[in-house]
C-alpha positions as CSV (number, residue, x, y, z in Angstrom):
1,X,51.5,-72.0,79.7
2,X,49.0,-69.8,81.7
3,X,51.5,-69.4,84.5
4,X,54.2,-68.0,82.0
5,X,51.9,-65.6,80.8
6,X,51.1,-64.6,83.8
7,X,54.4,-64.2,86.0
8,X,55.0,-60.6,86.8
9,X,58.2,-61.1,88.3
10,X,61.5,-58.4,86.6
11,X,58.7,-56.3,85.5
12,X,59.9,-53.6,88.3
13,X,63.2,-54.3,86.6
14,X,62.0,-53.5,83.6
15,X,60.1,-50.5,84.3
16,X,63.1,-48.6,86.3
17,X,65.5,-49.5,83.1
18,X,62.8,-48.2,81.4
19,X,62.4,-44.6,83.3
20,X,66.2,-44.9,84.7
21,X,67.5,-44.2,81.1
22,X,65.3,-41.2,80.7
23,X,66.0,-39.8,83.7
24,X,70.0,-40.1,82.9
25,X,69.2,-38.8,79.1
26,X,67.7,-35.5,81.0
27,X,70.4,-35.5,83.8
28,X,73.1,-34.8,80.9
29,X,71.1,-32.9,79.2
30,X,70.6,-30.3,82.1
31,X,74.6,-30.5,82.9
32,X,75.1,-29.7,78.8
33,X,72.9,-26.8,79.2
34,X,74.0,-25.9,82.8
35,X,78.0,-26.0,81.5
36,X,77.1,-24.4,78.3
37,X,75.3,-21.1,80.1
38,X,78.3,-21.5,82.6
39,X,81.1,-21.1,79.8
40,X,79.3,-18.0,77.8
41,X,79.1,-15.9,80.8
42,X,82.8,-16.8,81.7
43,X,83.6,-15.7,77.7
44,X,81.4,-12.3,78.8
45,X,83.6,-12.1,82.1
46,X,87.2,-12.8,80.0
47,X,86.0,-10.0,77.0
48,X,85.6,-7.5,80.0
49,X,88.9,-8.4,82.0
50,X,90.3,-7.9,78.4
51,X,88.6,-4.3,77.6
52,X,89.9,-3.5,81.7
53,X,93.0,-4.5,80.9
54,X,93.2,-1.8,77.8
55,X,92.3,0.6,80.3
56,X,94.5,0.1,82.5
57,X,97.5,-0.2,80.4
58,X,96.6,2.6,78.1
59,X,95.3,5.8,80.1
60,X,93.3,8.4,78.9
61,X,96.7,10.5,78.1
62,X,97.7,8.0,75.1
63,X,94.4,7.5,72.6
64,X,93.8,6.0,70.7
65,X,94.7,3.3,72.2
66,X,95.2,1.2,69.0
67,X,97.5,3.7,67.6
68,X,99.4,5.5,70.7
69,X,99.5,2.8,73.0
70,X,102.3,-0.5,71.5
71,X,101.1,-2.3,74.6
72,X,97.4,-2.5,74.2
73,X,96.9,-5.7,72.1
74,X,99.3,-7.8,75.0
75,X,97.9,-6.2,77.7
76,X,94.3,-7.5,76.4
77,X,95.6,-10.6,75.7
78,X,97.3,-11.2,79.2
79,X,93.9,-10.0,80.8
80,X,91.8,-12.7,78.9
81,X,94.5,-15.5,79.2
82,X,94.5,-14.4,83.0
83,X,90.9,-15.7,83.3
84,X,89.7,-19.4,84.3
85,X,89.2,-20.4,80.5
86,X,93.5,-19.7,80.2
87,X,94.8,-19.5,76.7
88,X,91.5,-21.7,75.3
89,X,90.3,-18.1,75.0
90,X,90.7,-15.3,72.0
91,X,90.7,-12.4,70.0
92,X,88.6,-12.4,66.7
93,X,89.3,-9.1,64.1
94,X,91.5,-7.4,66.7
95,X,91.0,-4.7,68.9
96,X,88.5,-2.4,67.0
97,X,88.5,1.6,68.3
98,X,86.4,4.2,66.7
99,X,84.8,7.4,67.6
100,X,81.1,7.0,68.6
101,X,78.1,9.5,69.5
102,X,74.9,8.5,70.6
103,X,72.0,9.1,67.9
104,X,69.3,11.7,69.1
105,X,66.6,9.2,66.9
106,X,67.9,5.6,67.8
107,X,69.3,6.9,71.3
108,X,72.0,4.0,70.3
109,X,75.7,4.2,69.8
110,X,76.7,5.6,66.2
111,X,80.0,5.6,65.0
112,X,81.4,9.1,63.7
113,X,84.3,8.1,62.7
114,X,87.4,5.9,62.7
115,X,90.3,6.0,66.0
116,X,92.3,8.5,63.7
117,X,90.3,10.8,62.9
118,X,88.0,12.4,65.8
119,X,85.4,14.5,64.5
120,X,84.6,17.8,66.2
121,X,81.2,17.5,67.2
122,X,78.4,14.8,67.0
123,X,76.4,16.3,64.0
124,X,76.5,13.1,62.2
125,X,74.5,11.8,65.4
126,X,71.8,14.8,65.1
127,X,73.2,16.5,68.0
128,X,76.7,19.2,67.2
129,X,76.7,20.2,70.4
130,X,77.8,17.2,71.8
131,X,81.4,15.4,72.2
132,X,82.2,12.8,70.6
133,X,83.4,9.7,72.6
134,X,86.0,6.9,72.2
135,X,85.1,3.3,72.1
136,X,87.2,0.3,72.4
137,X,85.6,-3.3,71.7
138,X,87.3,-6.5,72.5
139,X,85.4,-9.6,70.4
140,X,86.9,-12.6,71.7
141,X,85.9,-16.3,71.1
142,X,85.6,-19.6,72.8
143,X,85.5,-22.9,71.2
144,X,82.8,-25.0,73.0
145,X,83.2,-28.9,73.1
146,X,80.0,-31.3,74.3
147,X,80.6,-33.4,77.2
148,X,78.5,-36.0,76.0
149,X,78.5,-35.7,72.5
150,X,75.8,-37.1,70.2
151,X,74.1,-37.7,73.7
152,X,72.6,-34.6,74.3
153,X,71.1,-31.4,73.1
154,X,74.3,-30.0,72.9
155,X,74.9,-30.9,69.0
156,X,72.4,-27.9,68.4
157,X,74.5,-25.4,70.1
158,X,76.9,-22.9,68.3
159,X,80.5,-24.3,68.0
160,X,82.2,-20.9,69.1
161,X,80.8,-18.6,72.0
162,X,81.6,-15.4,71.0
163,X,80.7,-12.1,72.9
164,X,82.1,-8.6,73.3
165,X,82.9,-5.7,75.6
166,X,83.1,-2.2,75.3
167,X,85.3,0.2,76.9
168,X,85.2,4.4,76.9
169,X,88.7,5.2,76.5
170,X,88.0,8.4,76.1
């Protein structure tokens, strides 16, 4: 009985099981995290291709864009289908365009009014001797699947990466 007791052999076995599965349990949790940071900054990259591509269908001669420009909302649409994340990739609430000014308190973007309807000056911004500017935002969305799911941190992660770009169009 004593030599049961004590027979040390398969501890080392046991031990790297042991470790092994922790060190896999981190391993995917550093490529969840790793992919996860990887696909938000291609959904940043795709809204920006998507606000270039307004620009460079629409040019500064027809804006609003929204309004004097049929092309816009396909043109957008090609440029954030023309990214790595294809057509898994797209726009929430449209294409939104409004006249913004930048408030002499906040020193932050405030909008002055809507794309059909450019106000004179920026007095609702504190400042009427400044022109007001025209802002296009692209919100587009990503629908995020874990690799490993129930496995890793990943569960705790927003379903949707969602992120936007603005664009001056004038």
């Amino acid at each position: 009985m004593r030599r049961i007791l004590t027979d040390e052999s398969g501890v080392a076995a046991v031990e790297f099981a042991l470790v092994g599965s922790l060190l896999v349990g981190a391993l995917f949790n550093v490529a969840e995290v790793s992919r996860y940071a990887y696909l938000a900054i291609q959904v940043s990259a795709a809204s920006q291709a998507g606000a270039q591509g307004a620009i460079v269908e629409c040019d500064t001669q027809h804006v609003p864009a929204t309004i004097n420009c049929p092309g816009v909302t396909t043109a957008v649409n090609t440029a954030l289908h023309s990214t790595s994340l294809g057509s898994n990739i797209s726009i929430v609430g449209g294409l939104q365009e409004d006249w913004f000014c930048i408030n002499t308190t906040t020193h932050a973007l405030q909008q002055v009014g809507d794309a059909a309807h450019k106000p004179a000056n920026c007095t609702a911004a504190g400042d009427a001797t400044a022109t007001p500017g025209l802002y296009l935002r692209v919100n587009v969305t990503y629908h995020y699947d874990a690799m490993f799911p129930g496995l890793t941190i990943a569960e705790a992660f927003p379903a949707n990466i969602t992120r936007s770009a603005w664009m001056r169009m004038g």
